[in-house]
PDB file of N, CA, C, O and CB in Angstrom:
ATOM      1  N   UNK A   1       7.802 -31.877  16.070  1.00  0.00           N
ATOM      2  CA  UNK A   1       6.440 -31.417  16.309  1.00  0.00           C
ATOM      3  C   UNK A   1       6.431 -30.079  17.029  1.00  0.00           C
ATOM      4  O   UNK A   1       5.407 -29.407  16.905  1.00  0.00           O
ATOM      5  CB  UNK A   1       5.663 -32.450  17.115  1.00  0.00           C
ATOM      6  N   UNK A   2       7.578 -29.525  17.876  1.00  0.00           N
ATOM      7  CA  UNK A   2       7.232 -28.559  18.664  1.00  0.00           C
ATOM      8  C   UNK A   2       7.790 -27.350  17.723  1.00  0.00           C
ATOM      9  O   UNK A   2       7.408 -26.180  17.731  1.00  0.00           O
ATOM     10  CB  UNK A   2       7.818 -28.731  20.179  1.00  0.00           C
ATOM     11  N   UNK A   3       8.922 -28.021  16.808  1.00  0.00           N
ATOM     12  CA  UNK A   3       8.841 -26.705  16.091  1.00  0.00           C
ATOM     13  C   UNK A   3       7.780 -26.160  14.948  1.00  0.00           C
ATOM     14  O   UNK A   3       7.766 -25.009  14.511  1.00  0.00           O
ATOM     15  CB  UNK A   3      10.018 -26.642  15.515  1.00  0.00           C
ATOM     16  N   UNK A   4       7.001 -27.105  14.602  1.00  0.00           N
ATOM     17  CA  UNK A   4       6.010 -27.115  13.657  1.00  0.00           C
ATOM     18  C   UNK A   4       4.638 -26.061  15.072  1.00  0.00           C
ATOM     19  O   UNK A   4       3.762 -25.275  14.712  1.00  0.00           O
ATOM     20  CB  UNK A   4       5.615 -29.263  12.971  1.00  0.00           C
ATOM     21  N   UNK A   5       4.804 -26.273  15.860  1.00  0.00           N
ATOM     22  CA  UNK A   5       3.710 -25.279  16.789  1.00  0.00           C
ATOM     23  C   UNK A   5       4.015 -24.162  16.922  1.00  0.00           C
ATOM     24  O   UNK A   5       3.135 -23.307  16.829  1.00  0.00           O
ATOM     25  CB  UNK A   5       3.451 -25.568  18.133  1.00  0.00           C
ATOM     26  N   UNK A   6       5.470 -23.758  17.205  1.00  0.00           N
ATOM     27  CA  UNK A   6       6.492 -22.604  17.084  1.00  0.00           C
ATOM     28  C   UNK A   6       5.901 -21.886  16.322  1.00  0.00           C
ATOM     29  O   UNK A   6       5.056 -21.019  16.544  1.00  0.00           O
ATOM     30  CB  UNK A   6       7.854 -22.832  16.602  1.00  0.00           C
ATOM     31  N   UNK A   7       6.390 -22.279  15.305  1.00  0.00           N
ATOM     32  CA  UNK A   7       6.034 -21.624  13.533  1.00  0.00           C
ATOM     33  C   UNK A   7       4.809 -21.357  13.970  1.00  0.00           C
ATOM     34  O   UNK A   7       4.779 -20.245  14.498  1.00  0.00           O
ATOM     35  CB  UNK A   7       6.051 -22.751  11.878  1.00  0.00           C
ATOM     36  N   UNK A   8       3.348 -22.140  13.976  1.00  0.00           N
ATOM     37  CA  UNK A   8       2.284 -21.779  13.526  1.00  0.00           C
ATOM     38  C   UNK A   8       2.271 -20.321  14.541  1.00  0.00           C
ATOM     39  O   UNK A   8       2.128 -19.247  13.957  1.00  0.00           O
ATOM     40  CB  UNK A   8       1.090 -22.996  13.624  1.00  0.00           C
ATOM     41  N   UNK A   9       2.432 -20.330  16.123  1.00  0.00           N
ATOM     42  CA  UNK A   9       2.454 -19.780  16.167  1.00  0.00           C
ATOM     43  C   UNK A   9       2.779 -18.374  16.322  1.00  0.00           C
ATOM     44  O   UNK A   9       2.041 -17.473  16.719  1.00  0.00           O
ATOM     45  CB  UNK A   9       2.277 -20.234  16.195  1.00  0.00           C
ATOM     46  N   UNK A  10       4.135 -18.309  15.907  1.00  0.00           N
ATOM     47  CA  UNK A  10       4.570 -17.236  15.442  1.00  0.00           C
ATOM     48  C   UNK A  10       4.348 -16.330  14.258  1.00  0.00           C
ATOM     49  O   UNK A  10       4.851 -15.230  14.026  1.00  0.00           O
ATOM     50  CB  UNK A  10       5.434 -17.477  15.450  1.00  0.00           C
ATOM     51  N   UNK A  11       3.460 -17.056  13.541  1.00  0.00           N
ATOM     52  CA  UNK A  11       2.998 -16.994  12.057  1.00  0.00           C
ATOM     53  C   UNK A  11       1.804 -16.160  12.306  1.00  0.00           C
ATOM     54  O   UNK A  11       1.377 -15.214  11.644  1.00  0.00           O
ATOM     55  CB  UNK A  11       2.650 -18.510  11.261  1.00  0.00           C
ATOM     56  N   UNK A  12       1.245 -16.816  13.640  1.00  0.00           N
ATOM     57  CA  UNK A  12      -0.363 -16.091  13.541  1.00  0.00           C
ATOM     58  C   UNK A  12       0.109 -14.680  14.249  1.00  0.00           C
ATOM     59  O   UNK A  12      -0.181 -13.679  13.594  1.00  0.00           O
ATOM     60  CB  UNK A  12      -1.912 -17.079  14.622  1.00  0.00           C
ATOM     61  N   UNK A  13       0.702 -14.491  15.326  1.00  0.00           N
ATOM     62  CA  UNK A  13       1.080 -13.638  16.004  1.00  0.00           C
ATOM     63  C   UNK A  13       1.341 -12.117  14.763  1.00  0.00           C
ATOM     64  O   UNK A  13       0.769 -11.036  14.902  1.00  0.00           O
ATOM     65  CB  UNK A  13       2.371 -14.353  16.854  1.00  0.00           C
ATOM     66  N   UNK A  14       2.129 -12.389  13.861  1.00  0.00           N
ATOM     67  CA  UNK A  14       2.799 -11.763  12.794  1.00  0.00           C
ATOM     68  C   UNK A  14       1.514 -11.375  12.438  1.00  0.00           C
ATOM     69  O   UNK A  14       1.193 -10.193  12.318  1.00  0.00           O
ATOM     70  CB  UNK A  14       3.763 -12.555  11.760  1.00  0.00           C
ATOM     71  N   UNK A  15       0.600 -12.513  12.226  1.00  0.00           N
ATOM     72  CA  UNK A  15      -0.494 -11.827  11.642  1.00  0.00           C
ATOM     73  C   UNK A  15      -1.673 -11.198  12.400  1.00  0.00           C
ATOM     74  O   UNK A  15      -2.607 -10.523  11.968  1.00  0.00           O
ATOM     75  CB  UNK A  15      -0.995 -12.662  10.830  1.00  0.00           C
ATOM     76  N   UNK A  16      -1.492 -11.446  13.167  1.00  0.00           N
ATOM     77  CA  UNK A  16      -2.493 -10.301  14.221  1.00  0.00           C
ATOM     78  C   UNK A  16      -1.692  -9.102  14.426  1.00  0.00           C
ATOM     79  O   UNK A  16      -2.274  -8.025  14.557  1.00  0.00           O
ATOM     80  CB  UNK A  16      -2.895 -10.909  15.941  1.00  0.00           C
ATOM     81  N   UNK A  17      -0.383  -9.171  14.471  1.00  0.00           N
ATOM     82  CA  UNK A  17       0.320  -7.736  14.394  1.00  0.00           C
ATOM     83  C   UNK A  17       0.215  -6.701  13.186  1.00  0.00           C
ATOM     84  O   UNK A  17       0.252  -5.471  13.215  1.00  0.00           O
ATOM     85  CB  UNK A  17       1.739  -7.979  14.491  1.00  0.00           C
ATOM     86  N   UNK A  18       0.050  -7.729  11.939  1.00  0.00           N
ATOM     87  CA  UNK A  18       0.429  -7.043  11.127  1.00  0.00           C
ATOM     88  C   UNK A  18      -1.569  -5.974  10.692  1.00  0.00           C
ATOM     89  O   UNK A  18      -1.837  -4.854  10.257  1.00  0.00           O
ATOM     90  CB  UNK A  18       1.392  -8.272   9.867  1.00  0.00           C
ATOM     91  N   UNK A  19      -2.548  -7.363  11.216  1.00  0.00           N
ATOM     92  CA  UNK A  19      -4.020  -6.289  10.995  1.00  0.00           C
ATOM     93  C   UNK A  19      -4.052  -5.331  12.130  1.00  0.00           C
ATOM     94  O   UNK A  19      -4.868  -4.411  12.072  1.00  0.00           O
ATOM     95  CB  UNK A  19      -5.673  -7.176  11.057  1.00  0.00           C
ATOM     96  N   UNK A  20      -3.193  -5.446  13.247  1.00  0.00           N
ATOM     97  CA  UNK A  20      -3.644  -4.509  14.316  1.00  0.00           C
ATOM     98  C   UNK A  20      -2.524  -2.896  13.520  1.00  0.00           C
ATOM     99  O   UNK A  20      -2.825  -1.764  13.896  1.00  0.00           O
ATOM    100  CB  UNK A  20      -3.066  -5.336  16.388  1.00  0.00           C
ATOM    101  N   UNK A  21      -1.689  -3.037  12.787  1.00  0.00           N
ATOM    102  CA  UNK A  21      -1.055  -2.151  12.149  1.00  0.00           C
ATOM    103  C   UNK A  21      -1.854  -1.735  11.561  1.00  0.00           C
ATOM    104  O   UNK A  21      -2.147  -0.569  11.827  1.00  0.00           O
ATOM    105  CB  UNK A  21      -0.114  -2.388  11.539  1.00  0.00           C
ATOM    106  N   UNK A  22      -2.550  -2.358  10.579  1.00  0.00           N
ATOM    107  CA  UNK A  22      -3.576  -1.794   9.147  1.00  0.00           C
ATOM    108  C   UNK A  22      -4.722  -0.875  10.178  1.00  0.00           C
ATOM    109  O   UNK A  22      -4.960   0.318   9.990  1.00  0.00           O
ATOM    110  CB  UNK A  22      -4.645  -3.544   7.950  1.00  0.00           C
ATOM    111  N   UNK A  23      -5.185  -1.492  10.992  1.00  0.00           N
ATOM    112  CA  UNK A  23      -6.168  -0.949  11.783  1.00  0.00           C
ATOM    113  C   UNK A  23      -6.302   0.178  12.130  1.00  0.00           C
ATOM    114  O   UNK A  23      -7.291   0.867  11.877  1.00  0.00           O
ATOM    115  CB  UNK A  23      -6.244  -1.387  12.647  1.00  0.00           C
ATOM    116  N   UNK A  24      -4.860   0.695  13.061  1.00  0.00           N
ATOM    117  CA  UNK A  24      -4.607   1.700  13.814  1.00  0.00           C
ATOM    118  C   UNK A  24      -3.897   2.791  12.511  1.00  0.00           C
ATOM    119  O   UNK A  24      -3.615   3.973  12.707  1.00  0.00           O
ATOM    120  CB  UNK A  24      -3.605   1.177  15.202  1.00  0.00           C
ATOM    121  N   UNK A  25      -3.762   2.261  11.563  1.00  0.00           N
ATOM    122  CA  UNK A  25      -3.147   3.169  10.023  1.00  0.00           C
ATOM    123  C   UNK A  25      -4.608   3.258   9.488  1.00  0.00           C
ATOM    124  O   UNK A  25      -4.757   4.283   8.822  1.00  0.00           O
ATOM    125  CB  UNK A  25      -1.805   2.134   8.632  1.00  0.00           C
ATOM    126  N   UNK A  26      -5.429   2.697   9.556  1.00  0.00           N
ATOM    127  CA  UNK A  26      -6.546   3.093   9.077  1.00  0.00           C
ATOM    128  C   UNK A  26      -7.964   3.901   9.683  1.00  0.00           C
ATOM    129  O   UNK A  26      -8.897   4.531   9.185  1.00  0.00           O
ATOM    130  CB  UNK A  26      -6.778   2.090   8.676  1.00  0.00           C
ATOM    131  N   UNK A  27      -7.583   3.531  10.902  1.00  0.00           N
ATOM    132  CA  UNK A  27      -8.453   4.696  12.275  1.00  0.00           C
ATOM    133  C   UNK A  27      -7.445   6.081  11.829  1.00  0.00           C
ATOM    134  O   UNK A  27      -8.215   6.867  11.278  1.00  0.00           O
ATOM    135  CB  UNK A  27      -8.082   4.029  14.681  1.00  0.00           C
ATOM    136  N   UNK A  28      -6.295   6.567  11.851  1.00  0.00           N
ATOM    137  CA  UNK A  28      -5.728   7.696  11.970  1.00  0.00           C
ATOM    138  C   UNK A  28      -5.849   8.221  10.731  1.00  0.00           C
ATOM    139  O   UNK A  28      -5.757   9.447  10.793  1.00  0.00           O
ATOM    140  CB  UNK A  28      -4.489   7.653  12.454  1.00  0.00           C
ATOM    141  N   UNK A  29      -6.078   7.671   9.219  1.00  0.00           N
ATOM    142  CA  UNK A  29      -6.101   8.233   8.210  1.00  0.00           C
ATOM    143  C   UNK A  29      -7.551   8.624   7.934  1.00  0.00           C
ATOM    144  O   UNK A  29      -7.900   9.384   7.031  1.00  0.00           O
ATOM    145  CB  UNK A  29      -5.469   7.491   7.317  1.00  0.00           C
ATOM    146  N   UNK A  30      -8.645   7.806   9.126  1.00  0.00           N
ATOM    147  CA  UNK A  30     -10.078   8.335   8.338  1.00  0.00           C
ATOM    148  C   UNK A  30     -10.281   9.514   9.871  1.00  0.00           C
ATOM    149  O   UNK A  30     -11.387  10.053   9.915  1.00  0.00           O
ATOM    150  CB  UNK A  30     -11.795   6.625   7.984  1.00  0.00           C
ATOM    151  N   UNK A  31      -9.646   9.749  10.615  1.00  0.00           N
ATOM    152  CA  UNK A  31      -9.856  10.832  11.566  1.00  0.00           C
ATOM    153  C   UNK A  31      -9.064  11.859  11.081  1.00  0.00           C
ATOM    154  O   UNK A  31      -9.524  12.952  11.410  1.00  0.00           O
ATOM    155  CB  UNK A  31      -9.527  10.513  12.994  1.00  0.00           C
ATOM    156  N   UNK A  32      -8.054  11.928  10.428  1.00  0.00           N
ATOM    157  CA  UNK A  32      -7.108  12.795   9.491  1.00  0.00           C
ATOM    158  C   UNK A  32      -8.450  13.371   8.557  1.00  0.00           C
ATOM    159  O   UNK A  32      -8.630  14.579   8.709  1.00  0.00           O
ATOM    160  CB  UNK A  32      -5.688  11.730   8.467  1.00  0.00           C
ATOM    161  N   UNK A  33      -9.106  12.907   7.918  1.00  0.00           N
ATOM    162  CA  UNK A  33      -9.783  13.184   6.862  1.00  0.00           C
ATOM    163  C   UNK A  33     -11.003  14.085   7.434  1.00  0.00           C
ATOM    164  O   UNK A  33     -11.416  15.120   6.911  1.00  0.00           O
ATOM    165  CB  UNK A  33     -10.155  11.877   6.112  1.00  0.00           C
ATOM    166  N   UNK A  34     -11.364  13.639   8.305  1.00  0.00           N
ATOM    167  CA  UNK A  34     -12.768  13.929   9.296  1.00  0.00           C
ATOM    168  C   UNK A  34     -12.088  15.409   9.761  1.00  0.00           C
ATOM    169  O   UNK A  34     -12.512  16.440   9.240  1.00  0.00           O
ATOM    170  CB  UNK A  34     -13.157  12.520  10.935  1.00  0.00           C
ATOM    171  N   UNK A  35     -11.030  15.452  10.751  1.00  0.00           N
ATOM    172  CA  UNK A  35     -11.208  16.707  10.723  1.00  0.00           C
ATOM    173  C   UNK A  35     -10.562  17.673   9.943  1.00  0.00           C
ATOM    174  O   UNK A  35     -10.491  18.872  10.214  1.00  0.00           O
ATOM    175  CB  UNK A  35     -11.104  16.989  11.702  1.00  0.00           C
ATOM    176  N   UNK A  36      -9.913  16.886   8.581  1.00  0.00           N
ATOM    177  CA  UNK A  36      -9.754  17.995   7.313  1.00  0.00           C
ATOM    178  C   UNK A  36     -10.670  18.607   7.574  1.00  0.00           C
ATOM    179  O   UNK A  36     -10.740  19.692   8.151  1.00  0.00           O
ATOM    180  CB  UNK A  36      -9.790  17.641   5.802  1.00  0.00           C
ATOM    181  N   UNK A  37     -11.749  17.715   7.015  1.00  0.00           N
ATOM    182  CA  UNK A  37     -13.237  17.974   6.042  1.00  0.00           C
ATOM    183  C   UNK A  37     -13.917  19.355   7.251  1.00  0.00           C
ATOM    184  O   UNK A  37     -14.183  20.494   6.865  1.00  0.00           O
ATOM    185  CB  UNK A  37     -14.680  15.940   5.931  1.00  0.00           C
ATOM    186  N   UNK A  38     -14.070  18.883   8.653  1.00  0.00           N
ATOM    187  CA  UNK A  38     -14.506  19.618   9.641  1.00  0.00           C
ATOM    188  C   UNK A  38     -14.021  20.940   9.331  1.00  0.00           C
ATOM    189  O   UNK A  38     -14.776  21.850   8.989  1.00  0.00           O
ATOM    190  CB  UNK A  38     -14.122  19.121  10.912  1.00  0.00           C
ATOM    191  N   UNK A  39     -12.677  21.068   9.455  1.00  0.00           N
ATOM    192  CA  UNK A  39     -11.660  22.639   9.323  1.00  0.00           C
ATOM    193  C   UNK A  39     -12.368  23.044   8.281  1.00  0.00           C
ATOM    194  O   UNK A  39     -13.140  24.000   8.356  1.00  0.00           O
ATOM    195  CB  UNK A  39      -9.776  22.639   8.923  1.00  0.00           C
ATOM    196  N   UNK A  40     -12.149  22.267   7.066  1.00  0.00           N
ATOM    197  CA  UNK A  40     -12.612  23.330   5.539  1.00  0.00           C
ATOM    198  C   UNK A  40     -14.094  23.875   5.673  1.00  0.00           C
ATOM    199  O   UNK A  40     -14.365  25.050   5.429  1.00  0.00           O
ATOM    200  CB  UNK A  40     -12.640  22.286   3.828  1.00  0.00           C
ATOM    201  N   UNK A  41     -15.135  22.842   6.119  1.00  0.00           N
ATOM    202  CA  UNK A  41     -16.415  23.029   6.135  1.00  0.00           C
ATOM    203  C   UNK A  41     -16.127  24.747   7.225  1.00  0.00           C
ATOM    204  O   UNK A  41     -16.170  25.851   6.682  1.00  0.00           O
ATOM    205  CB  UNK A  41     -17.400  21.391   6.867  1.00  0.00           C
ATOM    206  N   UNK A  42     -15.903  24.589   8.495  1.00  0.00           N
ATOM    207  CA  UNK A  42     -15.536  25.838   8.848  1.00  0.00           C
ATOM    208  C   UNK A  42     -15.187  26.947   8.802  1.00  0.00           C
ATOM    209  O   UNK A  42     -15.589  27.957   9.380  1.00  0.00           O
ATOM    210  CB  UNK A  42     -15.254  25.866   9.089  1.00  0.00           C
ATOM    211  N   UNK A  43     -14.186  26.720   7.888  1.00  0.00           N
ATOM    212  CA  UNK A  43     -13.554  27.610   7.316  1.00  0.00           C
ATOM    213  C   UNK A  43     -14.514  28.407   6.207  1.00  0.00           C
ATOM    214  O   UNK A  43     -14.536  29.638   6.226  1.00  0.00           O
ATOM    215  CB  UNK A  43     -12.365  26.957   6.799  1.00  0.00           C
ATOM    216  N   UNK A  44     -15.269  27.692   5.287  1.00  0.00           N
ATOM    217  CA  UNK A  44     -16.130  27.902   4.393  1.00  0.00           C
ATOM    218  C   UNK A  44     -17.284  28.758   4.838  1.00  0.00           C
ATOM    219  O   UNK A  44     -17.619  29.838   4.352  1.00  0.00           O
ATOM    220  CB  UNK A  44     -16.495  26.735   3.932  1.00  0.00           C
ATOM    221  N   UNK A  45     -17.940  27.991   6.020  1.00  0.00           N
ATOM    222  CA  UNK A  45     -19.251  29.119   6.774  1.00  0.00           C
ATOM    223  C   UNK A  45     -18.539  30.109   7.814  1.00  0.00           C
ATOM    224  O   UNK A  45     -19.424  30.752   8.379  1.00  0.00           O
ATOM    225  CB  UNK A  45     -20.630  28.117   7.864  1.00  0.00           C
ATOM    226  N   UNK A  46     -17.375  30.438   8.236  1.00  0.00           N
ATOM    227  CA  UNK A  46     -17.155  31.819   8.616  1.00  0.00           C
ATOM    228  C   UNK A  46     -16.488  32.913   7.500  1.00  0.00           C
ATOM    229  O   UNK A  46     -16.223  34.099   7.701  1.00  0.00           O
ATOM    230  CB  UNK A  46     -16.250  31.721   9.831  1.00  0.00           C
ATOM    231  N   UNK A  47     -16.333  32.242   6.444  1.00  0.00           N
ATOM    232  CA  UNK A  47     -15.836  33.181   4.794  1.00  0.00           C
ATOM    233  C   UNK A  47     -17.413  33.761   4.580  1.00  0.00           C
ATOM    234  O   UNK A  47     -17.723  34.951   4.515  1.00  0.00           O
ATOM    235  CB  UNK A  47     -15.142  31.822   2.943  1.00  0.00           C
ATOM    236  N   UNK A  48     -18.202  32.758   4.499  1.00  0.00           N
ATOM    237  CA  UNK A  48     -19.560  32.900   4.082  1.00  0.00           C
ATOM    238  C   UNK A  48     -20.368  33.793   5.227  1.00  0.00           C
ATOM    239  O   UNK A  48     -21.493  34.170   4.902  1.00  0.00           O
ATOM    240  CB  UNK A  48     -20.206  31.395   3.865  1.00  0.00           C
ATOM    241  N   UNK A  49     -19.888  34.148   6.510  1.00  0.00           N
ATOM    242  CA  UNK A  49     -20.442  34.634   7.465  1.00  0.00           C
ATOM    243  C   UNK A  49     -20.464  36.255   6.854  1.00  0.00           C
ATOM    244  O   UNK A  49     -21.304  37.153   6.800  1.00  0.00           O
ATOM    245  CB  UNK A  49     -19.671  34.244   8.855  1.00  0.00           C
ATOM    246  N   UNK A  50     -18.622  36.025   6.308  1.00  0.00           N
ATOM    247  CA  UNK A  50     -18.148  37.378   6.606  1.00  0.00           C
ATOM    248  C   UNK A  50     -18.761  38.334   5.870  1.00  0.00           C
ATOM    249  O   UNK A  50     -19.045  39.486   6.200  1.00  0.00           O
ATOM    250  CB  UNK A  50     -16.801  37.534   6.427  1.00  0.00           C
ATOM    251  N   UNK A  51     -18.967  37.692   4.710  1.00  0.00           N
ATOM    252  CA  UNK A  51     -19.471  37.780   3.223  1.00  0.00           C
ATOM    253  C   UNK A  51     -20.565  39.157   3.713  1.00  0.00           C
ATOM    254  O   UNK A  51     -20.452  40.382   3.699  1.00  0.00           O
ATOM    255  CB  UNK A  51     -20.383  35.994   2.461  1.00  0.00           C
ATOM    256  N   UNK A  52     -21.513  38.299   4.081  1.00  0.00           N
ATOM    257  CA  UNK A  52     -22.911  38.886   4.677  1.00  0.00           C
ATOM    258  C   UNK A  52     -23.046  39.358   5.737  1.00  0.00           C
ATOM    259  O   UNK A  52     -23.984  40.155   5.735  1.00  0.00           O
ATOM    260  CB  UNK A  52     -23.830  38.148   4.781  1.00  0.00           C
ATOM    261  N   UNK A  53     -22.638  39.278   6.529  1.00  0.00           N
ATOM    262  CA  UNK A  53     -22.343  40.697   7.983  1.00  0.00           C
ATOM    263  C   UNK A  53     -21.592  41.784   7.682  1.00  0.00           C
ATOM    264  O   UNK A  53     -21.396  42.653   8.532  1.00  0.00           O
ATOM    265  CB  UNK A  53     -21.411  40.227   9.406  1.00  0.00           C
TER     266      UNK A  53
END
């Protein structure tokens, strides 16, 4: 019986490790993107500044 508790919970553990991975891989890839998007948008209205001054 105690190894049957073991398991379970080592099983769940694995699996709270493994969504707190997806999580923190998935916070850094949509802040990766955010301040792509930020830079280019920037980049775009001081091209567009230059344009016209």
């Amino acid at each position: 019986m105690e190894k049957e508790n073991f398991n379970r919970s080592d099983c769940l553990a694995l699996t709270i490790r493994k969504e707190h991975r997806l999580i923190v891989v998935n916070k850094a890839v949509k802040k990766t993107i955010t301040v792509s998007l930020k830079t280019i948008f920037a980049a775009i209205c001081l091209t567009l500044l230059n344009v016209f001054v």
